[in-house]
Phi, psi and omega in degrees: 000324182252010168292301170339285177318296162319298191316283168337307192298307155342326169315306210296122157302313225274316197075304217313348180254342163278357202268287181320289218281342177268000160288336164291310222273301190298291193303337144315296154338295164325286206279358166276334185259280177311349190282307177313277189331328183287321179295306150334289149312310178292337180280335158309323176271337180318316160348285214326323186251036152271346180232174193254002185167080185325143172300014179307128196288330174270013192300318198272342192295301198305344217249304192290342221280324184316311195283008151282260192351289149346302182271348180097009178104174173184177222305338179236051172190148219234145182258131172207091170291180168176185184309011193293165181268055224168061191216348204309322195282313194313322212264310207265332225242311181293341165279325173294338166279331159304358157238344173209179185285151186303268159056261183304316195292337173277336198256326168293343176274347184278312184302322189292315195295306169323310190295319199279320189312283200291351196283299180345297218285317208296334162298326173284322172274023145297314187256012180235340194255331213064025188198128200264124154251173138314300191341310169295345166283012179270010165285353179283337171294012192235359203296299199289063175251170201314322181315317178274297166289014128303020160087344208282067199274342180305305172316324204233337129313322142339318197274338147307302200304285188330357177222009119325287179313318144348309173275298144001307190287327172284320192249047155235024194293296178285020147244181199290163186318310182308307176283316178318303173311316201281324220262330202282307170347304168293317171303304196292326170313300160342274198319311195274349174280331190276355157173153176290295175343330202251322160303342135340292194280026217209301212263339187272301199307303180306322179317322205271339186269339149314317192261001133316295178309335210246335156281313178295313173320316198299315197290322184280347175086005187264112188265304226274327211263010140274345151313263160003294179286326160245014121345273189315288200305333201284322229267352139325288198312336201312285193300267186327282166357272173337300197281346174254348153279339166273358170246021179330277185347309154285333168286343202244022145293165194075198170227204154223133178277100175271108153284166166331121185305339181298309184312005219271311188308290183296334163277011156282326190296341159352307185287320119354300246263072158260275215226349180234057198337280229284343191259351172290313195280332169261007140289333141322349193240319178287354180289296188291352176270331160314323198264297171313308190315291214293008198284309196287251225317347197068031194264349185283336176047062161298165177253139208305314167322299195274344170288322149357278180297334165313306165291331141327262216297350145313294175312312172303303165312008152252325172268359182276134169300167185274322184237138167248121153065228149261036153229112189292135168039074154279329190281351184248351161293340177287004142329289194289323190302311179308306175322295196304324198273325188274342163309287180306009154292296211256152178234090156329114139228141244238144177305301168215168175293325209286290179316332183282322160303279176333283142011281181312296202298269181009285171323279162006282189334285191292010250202298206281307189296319208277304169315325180297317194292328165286324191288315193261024138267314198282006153294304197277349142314316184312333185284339159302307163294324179284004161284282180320303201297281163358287193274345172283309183315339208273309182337063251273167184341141166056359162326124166291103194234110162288135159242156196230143161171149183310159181290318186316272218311338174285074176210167176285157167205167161269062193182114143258121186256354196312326171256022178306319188292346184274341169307326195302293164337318196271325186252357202223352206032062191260154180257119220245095174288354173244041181270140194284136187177060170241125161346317199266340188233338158245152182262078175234164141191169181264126182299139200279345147336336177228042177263328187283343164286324169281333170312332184282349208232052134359175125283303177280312169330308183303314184281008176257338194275344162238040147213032169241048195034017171246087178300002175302323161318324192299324195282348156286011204267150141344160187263347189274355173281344177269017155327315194302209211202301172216157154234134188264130189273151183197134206234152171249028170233188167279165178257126172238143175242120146329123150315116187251121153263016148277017182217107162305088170334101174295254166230125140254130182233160178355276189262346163237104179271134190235127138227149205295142177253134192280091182285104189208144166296343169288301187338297193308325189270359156111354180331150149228000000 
């Protein structure tokens, strides 16, 4: 029918019925492409509401800190905002927990981030191609990547927003400096509350979709209309800039760290990379060998900007350290963001109608297995976490709970318990010392009556000094540690903690141990 439509239009001396028919062509196109999306999104999220607590490794640290948001802070912990860069879930998930339970409000801010990442990439490749394809729906094969199960969800919200803007930026190009300025301003603002990484990743791509047009000026000499052009582009950058230089003071601890440059090659397979090496890798090798064929037949047909921009944040992902400052594995979140940009880049052509179909289902295929491979470990956390959960309730209200666990335990595993204990906030309103409450990156801090007290609660001190065999340590723990009330122990193996009699056996599970701290005068002194 709509081959019929064209055809006819054709006809027209006039164009009005081609006028018409490529608005049907488009608006079919359209209902084709959301339609899919739409179809799409509900098979993605099913995991996310299949568990009592997604298998994220920083998900339960993020799940208590909403619910101090939420109450407004409470005794040992002070809600204080201000300008940080690091804010999407703090800002969108505790007014949605004041209409439903947190929980829910949380596994729905995980659904926004799948939606605005693939609605993003599929908009941009619109606005960069002019025509809504299926293609960009192959960003739903990328939701579930490593970036995401480390927990990093402010980041990969971001990373939406940043390619919303991104489109936004194209298809407001031929209107005027003013809505351009103002639409672009609001997107940039976006980008740095919901994490600097991802404004980062907002601000190298307009560089690279800018700096095509901006060379050719430059060869013509046209100063005035590169003047013009970085204005324009610049004039976004202004506020957020300021505001993350005025909080510089705070922002400029730590250090920065370069891992082995080898790594750069292995922390692309990132976007793949869960729970089934062997069946990861070969979906990684057929994404990018789909993408090298059409590259070698010349069929990918990048668009020269965004290949442009691509190749920036390439360069930037080479030159980024693994740790800045007080941000961990910089170099490595930036995989799926490249992947994603280079989807929303290219408009393919396929050999045939037959192969482009062949193509789809494949995807498909591959699409349905890696959620199943998902579907079956995050069943099987569940049976795990509803355990832990089980043994954090027993605890009573307000409870002082330290955790203890090995430097080992900060890794990926598929079960991650390391922040299970911080869930204790949320359920018991217990004071959880490894709850994320740094000044610089969340807006909690700890009320100062319990700062020298989360100090006193190491993780790794408390696990070398009662499970790594040197009880000599014990006797070195602070005095503000016997304070606690319980400490919970955690592993990503099982746990055996050594008999203590300064310690009382709780709830025990494999790998999360709760036991009572034994208030006595031998205890304090380290006695055994």
């Amino acid at each position: 029918m709509g081959r019929a439509v064209l055809k006819q239009a054709n006809l027209d001396p006039n164009g009005g019925t081609a006028g018409a028919a490529i608005w049907l062509s488009e608006s079919a196109g359209a209902q084709r492409v959301w339609g899919a999306f739409a179809l799409l999104m509900i098979l993605v999220t099913v995991p996310l509401f299949s568990t009592v607590l997604p298998p994220l490794f920083d998900y339960p640290n993020h799940l208590a800190r909403m619910h101090v948001l939420t109450e407004g802070g409470n005794a040992f912990y002070a809600v204080q905002w201000g300008p940080l860069p690091n804010l999407a879930q703090d800002l969108i998930v505790p007014p949605l927990a004041r209409l439903m339970p947190l929980e829910f409000a949380s596994k729905l801010f995980l659904v926004m981030i799948f939606g605005v990442i693939a609605a993003g990439t599929i908009w941009l490749n619109r606005a960069a191609i002019g025509v809504w394809r299926m293609w960009p729906l192959l960003a739903f094969l990328l939701l579930y990547n490593r970036v995401f199960l480390w927990g990093f969800v402010n980041y990969l919200f971001g990373i939406g927003v940043a390619l919303c803007g991104i489109a936004l930026w194209l298809a407001l190009e031929k209107e005027g400096w003013r809505m351009r300025a103002f639409a672009s301003s609001l997107v940039a603002l976006a980008c740095y509350f919901s994490h600097i990484a991802s404004f980062g990743f907002y601000a190298l791509v307009i560089a690279g979709v800018e700096g095509l047009p901006a060379v050719t000026e430059l060869r013509h000499s046209d100063w005035r209309a590169i003047g013009r052009r970085t204005a324009i582009a610049g004039t976004q950058f202004l506020l957020p800039a300021g505001m993350f230089f005025a909080l510089g003071q705070e922002t400029s601890g730590g250090t920065i760290n370069y891992a082995r440059f080898s790594r750069k090659a292995d922390l692309l397979f990132s976007v793949f990379d869960n729970y089934d090496r062997v069946f990861d890798i070969a979906c990684f090798v057929l994404f990018v060998g789909l993408i090298a064929w059409l590259a070698v037949a010349r069929r990918l047909r990048m668009t020269p900007r965004l290949a442009w921009a691509a190749g920036v944040v390439f360069a930037a992902y080479l030159l980024l350290p693994s740790q800045i400052y007080g941000g961990s594995a910089a170099d490595h979140r930036l995989p799926p963001a490249l992947f994603l940009l280079l989807l929303a880049s290219c408009a393919p052509r396929f050999p045939s109608y037959r192969s482009a179909m062949a193509i789809g289902i494949l995807a498909a295929t591959m699409l349905v297995v890696r959620l199943a491979v998902i579907e079956r470990i995050w069943l099987r956390a569940d049976r795990v976490y509803s355990a832990d959960l089980d043994s954090l309730d027993m605890l009573p209200r307000g409870a002082k709970l330290a955790v203890a666990y090995p430097p080992s335990a900060v890794n990926f595993v598929p079960i991650p318990e390391v922040h299970v204990a911080a869930l204790a906030i949320t359920r018991r309103e217990a004071f959880v010392p490894t709850l994320f409450a740094l000044p610089s990156q969340q807006p909690i801090v700890l009320r100062a009556p319990y700062t020298a007290l989360a100090e006193a609660a190491q993780p790794e001190p408390l696990w070398s000094a009662f499970v790594g065999g040197k009880p000599s340590e014990i006797a070195s723990l602070a005095a503000a540690f016997w304070q606690y009330d319980f400490i919970a122990f955690t592993d990503n193996r099982p746990v055996h903690v050594p008999p203590n009699r300064c310690l009382a056996p709780f709830s025990l599970q494999p790998s999360f141990q709760i036991f009572a701290v034994v208030h006595s005068p031998g205890c304090t002194h380290a006695e055994r």
